[in-house]
C-alpha positions in Angstrom: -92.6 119.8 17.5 -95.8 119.8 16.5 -97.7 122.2 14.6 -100.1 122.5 17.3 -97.3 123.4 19.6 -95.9 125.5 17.2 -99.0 127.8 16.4 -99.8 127.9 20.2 -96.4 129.2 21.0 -96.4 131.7 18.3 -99.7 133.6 19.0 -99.6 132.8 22.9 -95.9 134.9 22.7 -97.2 137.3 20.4 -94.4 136.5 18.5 -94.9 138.3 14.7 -92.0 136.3 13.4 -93.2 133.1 14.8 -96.6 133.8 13.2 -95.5 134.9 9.6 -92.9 131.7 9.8 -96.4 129.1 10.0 -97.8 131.3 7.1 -97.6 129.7 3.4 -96.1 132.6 0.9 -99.5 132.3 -1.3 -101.9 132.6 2.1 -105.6 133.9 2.3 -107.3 134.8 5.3 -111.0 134.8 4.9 -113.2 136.1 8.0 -117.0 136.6 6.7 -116.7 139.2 3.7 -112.9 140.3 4.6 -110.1 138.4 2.8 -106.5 139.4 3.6 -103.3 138.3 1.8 -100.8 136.6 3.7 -98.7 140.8 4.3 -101.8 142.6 4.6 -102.8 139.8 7.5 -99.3 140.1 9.0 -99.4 143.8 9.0 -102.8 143.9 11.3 -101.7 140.7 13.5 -98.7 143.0 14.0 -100.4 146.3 15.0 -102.9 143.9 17.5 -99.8 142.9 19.0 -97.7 146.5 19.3 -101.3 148.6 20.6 -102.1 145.2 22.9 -105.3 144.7 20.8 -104.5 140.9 20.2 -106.9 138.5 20.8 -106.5 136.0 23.8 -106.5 132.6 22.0 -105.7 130.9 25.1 -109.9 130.6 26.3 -111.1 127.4 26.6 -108.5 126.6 23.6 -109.2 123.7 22.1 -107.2 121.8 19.5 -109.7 120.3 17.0 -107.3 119.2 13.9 -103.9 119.1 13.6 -103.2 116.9 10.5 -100.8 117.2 7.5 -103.2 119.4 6.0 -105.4 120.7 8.1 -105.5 122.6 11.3 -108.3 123.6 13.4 -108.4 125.3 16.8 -111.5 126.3 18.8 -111.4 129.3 21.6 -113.7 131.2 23.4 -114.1 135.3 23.1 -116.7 137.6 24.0 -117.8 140.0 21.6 -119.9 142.8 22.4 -120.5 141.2 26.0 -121.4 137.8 24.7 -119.1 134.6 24.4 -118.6 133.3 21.1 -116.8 129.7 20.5 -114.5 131.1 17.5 -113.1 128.2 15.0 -110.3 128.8 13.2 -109.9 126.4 10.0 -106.6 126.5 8.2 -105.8 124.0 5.1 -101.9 123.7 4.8 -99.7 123.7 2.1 -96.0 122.8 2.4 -96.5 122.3 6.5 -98.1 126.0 6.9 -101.0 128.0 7.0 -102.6 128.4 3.0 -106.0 129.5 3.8 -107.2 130.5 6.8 -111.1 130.9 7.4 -112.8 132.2 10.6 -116.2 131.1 12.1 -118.0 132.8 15.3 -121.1 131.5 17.4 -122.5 132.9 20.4 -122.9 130.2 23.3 
């Protein structure tokens, strides 16, 4: 299976041990100024998915890298009224997710 399948699955079940299973034991998420160790990450990805505050990732989801050591994915969410085309970026290490960086533009 790939990792694209994989990651899809995971979030699109709101699976939280699906999700910390793709996530490196030394991983940093980075969005703007906020940078979350891999626990910390898995704690709030874990209260989204209990409270139903989760994200839909689904959006216009587009896969734009799924290599050996990269993944990207591309989705569509408004924030604050407006849609933004968020990019996730994720560099791999030992087939999971090492450092995870966010990106948002409004379109």
């Amino acid at each position: 299976m790939s990792f694209a399948v994989k990651v899809t699955t995971a979030f699109d079940n709101r699976d939280i041990n699906a999700i910390a299973a793709l996530c490196h034991e030394d991983m940093v998420f980075v969005d703007d100024y906020d940078m979350h160790a891999r626990d910390d990450w898995l704690a709030i990805i874990g209260k989204q998915i209990e409270d139903g505050s989760m994200v839909d990732f689904s959006r216009e989801r587009f896969i734009v890298a799924d290599r050996r050591d990269i993944f990207a994915m591309e989705y569509v969410r408004d924030l604050e009224g407006v849609p933004h085309r968020i990019t996730n970026v994720c560099l791999k290490r030992d087939g999971k997710f090492w450092r995870f960086q966010v990106n948002r533009v409004p379109v």
